[in-house]
N, C-alpha and C positions, 0 to 999 in steps of 0.2 A: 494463537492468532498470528503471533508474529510469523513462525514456522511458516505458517501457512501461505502470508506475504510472499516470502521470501522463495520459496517455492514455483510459486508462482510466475514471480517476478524474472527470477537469475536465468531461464533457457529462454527467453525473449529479449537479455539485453546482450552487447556482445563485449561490456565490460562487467562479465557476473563479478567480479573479486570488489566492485567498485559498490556494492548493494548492499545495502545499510538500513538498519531499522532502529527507531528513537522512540520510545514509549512515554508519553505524559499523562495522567491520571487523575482527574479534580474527583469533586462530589457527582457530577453529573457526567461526564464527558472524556473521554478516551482517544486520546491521539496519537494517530501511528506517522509516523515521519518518516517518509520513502526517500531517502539518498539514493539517486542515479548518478552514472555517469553524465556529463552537460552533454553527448553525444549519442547517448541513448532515451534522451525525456520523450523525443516523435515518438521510437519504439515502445514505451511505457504508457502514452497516452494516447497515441493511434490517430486516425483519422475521425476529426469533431468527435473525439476523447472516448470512444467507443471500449477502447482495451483498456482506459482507467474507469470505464464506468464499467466493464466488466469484473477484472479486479475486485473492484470496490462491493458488489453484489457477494460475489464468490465468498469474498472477508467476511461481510455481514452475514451472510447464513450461516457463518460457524461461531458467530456470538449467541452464547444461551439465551435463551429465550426470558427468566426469570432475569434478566439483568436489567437493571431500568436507567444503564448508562449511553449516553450516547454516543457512537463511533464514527470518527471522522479517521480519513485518510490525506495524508498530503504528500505531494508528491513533489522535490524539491532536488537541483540539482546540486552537484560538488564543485 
């Protein structure tokens, strides 16, 4: 998943070397921690957050289905 982030993320921002993924993992709940550039969050979130709510779709469909944890994404600048 992270892969996947990352992918995604790095040819939409114009600081890729600056793209960063943070993994936390409880009993329920899976958090991926998007470091951008402070200069590329617009690009990351889009207009009324349309490219992180893209994103965030795209991640989710490549979580197994048998997994009964929950996935959050954040998105958070450097």
């Amino acid at each position: 998943m992270k892969e996947l982030i990352e992918t995604i993320v790095r040819p939409l921002v114009a600081h890729p070397e600056s793209v960063r993924i943070e993994t936390d993992e409880t009993d329920r709940l899976i958090t991926f921690r998007l470091f951008v550039h402070k200069n590329d969050m617009g690009k990351v979130i889009g207009k009324q957050g349309r490219v992180a709510k893209a994103i965030r779709t795209v991640a989710f469909a490549g979580v197994p289905a048998h997994q009964q944890k929950r996935t959050v994404i954040e998105i958070v600048d450097q």
